[in-house]
SETOR-405271 format. One record per residue (C-alpha): residue in three letters; x, y, z. Coordinates in nm, 4 decimals, padded with zeros to 6 digits. Layout:
! SETOR-405271
+-----+----------+----------+----------+
:   r :     east :    north :       up :
+-----+----------+----------+----------+
: ALA :        X :        Y :        Z :
...
+-----+----------+----------+----------+
! end
This chain:
! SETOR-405271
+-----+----------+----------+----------+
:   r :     east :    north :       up :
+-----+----------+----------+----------+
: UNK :  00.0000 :  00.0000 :  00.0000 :
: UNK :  00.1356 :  00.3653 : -00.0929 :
: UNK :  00.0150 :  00.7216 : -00.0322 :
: UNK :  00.0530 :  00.8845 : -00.3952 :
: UNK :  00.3369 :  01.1540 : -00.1999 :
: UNK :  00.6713 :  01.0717 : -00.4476 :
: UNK :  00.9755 :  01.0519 : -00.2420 :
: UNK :  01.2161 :  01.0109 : -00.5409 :
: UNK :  01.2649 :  01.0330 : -00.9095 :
: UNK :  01.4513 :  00.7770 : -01.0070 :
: UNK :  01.6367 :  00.7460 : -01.3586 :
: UNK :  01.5941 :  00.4280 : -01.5767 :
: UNK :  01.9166 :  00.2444 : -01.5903 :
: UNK :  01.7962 : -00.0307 : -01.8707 :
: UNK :  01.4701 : -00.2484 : -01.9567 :
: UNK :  01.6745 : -00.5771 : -02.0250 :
: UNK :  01.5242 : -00.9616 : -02.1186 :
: UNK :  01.7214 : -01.2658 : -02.0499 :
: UNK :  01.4829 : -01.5504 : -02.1931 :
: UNK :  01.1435 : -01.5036 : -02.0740 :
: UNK :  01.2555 : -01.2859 : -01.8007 :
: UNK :  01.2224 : -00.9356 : -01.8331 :
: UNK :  01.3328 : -00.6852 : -01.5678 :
: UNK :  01.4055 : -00.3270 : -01.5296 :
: UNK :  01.6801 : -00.1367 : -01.3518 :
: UNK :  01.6764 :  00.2159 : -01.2036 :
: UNK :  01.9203 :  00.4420 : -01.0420 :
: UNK :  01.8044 :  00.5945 : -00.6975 :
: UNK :  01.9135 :  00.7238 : -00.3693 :
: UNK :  01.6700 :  00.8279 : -00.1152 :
: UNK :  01.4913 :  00.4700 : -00.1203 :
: UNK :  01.7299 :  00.2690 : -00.0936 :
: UNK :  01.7853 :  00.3576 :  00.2473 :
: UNK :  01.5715 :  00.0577 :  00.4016 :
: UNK :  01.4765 : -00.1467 :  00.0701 :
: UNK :  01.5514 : -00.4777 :  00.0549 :
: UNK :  01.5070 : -00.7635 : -00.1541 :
: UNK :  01.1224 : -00.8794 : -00.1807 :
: UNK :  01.0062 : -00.5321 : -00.0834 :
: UNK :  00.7361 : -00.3468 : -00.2634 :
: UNK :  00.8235 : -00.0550 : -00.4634 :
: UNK :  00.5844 :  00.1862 : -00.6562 :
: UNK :  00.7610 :  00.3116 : -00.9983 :
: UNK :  00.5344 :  00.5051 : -01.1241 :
: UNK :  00.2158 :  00.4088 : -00.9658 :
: UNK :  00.2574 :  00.0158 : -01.0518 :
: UNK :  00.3699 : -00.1694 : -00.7328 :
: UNK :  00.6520 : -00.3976 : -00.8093 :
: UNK :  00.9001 : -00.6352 : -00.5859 :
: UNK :  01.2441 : -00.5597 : -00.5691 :
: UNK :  01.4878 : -00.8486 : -00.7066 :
: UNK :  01.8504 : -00.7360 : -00.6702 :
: UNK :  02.0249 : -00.4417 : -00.5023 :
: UNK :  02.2940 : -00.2563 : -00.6341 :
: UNK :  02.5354 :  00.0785 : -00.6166 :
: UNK :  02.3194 :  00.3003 : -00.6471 :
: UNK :  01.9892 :  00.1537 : -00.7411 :
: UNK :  01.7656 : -00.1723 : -00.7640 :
: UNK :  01.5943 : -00.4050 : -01.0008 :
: UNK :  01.2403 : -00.5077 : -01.0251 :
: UNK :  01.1069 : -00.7862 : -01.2555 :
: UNK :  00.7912 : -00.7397 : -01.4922 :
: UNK :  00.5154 : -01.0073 : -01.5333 :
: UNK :  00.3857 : -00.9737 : -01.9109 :
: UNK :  00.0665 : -00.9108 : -01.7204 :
: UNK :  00.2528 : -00.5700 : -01.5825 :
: UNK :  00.3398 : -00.4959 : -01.9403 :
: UNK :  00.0285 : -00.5507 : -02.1242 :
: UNK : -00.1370 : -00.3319 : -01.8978 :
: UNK :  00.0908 : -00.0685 : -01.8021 :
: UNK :  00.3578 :  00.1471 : -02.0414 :
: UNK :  00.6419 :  00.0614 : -01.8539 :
: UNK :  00.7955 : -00.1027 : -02.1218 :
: UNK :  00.8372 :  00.2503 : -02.2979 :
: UNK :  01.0955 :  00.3154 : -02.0601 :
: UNK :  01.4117 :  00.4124 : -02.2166 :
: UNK :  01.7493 :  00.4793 : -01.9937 :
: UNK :  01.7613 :  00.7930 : -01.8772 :
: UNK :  01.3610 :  00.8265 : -01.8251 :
: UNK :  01.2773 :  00.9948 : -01.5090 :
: UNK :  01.0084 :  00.7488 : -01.3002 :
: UNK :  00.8424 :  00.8495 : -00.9528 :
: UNK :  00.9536 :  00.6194 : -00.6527 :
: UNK :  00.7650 :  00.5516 : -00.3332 :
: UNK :  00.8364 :  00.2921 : -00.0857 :
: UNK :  00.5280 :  00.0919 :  00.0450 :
: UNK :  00.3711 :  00.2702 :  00.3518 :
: UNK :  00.4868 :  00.1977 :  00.7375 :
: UNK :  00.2621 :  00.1495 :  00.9778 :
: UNK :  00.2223 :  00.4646 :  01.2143 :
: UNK :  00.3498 :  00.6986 :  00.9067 :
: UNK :  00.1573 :  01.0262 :  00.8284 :
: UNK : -00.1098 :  00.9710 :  00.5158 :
: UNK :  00.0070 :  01.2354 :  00.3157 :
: UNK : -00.1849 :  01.1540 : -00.0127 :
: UNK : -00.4872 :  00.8843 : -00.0612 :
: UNK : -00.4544 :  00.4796 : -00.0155 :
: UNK : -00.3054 :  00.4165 : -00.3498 :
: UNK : -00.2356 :  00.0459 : -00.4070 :
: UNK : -00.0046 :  00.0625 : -00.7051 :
: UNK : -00.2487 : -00.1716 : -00.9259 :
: UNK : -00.2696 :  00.0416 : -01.2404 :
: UNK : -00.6651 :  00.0491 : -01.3674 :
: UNK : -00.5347 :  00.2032 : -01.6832 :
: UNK : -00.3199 :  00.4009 : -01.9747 :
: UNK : -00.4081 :  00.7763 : -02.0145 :
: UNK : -00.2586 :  01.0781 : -02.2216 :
: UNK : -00.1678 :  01.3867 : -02.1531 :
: UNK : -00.4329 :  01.5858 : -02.3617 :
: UNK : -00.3212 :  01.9873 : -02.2835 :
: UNK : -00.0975 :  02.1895 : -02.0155 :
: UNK : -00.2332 :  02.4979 : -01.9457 :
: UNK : -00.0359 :  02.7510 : -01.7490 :
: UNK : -00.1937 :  02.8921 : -01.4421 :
: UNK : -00.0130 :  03.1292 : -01.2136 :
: UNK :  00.2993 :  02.9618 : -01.0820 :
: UNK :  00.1010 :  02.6037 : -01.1592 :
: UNK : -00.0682 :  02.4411 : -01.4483 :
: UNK : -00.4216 :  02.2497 : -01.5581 :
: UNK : -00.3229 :  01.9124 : -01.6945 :
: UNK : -00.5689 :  01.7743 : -01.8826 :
: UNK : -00.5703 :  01.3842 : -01.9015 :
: UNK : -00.7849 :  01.1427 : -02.1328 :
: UNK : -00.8783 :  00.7877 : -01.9417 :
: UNK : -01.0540 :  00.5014 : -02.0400 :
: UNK : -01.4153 :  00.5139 : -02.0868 :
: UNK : -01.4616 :  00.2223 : -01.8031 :
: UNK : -01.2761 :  00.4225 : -01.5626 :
: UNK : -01.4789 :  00.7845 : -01.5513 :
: UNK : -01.7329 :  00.6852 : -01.3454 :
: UNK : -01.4436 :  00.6744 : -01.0462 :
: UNK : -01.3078 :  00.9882 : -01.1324 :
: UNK : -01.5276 :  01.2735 : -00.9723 :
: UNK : -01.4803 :  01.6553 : -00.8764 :
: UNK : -01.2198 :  01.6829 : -00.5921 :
: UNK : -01.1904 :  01.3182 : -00.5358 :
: UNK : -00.8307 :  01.1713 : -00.5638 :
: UNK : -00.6674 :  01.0142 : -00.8534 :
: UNK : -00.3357 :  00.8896 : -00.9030 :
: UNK : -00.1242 :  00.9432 : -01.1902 :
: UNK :  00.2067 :  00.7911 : -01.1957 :
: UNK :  00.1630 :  00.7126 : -00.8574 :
: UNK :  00.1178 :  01.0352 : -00.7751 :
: UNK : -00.2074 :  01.1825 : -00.5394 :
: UNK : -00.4094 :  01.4370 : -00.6848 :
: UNK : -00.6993 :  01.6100 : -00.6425 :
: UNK : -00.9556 :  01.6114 : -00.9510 :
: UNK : -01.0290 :  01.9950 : -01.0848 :
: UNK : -01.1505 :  01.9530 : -01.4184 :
: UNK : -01.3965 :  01.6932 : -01.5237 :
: UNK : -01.5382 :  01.6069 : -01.8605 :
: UNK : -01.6880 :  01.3252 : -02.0437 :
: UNK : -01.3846 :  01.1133 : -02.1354 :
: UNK : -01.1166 :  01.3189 : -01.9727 :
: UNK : -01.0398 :  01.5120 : -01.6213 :
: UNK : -00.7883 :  01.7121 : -01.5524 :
: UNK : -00.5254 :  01.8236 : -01.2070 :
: UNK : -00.3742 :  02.1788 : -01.1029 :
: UNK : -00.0374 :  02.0351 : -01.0343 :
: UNK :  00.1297 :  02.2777 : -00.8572 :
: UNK :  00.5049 :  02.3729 : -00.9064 :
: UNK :  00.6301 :  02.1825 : -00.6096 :
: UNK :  00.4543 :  01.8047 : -00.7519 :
: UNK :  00.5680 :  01.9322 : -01.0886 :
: UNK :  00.9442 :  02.0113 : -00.9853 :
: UNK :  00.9500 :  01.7378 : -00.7418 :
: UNK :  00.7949 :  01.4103 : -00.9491 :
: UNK :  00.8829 :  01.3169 : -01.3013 :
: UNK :  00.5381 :  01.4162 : -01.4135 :
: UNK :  00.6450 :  01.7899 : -01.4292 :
: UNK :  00.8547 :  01.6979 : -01.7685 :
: UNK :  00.6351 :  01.5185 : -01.9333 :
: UNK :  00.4670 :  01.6375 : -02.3209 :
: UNK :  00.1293 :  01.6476 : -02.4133 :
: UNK :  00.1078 :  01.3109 : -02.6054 :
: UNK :  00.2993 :  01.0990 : -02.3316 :
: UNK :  00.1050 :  00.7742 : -02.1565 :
: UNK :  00.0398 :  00.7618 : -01.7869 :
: UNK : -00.0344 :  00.4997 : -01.5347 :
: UNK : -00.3958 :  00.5663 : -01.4198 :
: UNK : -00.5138 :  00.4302 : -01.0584 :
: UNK : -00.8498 :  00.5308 : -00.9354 :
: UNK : -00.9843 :  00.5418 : -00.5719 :
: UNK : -01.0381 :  00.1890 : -00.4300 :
: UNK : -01.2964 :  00.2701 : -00.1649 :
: UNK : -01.5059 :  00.3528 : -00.4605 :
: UNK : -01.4511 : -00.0003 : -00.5947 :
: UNK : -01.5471 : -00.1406 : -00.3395 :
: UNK : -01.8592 :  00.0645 : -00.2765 :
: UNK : -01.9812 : -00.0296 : -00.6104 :
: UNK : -01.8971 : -00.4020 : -00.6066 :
: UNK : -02.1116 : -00.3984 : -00.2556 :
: UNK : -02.4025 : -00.2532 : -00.3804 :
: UNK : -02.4008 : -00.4959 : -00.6928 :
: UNK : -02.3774 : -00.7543 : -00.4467 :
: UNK : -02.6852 : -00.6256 : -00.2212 :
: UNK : -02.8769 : -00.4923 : -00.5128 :
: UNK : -02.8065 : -00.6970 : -00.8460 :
: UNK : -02.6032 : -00.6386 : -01.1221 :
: UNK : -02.2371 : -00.6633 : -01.1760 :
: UNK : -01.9724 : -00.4401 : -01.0698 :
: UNK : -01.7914 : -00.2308 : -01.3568 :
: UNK : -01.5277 : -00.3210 : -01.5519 :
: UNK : -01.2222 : -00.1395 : -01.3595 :
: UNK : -01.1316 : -00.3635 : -01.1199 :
: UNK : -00.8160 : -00.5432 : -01.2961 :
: UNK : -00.5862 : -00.7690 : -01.1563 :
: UNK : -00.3127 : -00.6548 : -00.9717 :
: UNK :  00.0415 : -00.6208 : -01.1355 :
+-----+----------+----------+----------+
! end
């Protein structure tokens, strides 16, 4: 479990396949304090298990299941990905309970300046935008934020100059993918009043990567 609040950006060291395992590598700092093989790690919103330690960084491995559903395997070394280490128990809840089990791919549609921030406009998947409501939360990349801006098949985020500065999603063009995870209380809300009232529960609920 993670809070959408980025400690880290990491940069992509290399997306490498030996046989039929695939695994990528990523230069960090600030994590690595207390990671350890086995731990969760979100990289950009998808929650993924550590598998080797080294100077200066770790390794993950991705399921094909992570990369038919995700765009992590866009990554290119040098990318810049957002880092958060699963919560501890006691910790402040910065952000929203984000479980790193991406729902969906999105696109940056438009960034529109605003004062010292900007409106990022997002598309999402048509299953998804019945979770995504006015001032609810939303995380993209793994990152918490606040719905301002919501239309029919997109919503969009005033991400403020300290998330842009301080998470990779800052540098990112209109036209790039994002991970897309959307509240799971709501989830469950609707999946219990299928249950009570009849009906089946929508179509967002994926398996975990």
């Amino acid at each position: 479990m993670f809070s959408g609040i980025v400690e880290e950006v990491g940069r992509v060291r290399a997306l490498t396949q030996d046989g039929d395992a695939i695994s990528l590598s990523v230069d960090a700092a600030l994590v690595l304090e207390d990671l350890a093989l086995g731990h969760s790690i979100s990289v950009d919103g998808i929650c993924l298990t550590v598998t080797d330690l080294h100077a200066g960084g770790f390794t993950v491995g991705l399921s094909p299941e992570t990369l038919r559903l995700t765009a992590i395997g866009d990554c290119q070394p040098g990318d810049r990905v957002n880092l958060e280490r699963a919560l501890q128990v006691g910790a402040r809840m910065g952000g929203h309970y984000v479980q790193g089990h991406v729902d969906g791919v999105g696109q940056i549609l438009s960034r529109t300046p605003e004062g010292d921030s900007e409106i990022v406009l997002f598309s999402a998947p048509a299953e998804l935008m019945p979770y995504i409501v006015m001032k609810g939360f939303v995380a993209v990349d793994g990152i918490s934020l606040t719905v301002a801006r919501r239309t029919e098949n997109a919503f969009g985020v005033a991400l403020i100059a300290f998330t842009s500065n301080a998470t990779g999603l800052g540098a990112k063009p209109v036209g790039a993918r994002v991970h897309l995870e959307v509240d799971v209380i709501a989830k469950y809300v609707e999946s219990l009043l299928a249950t009570r009232f009849g009906g089946a529960a929508g179509g967002a609920q994926m398996e975990g990567q």
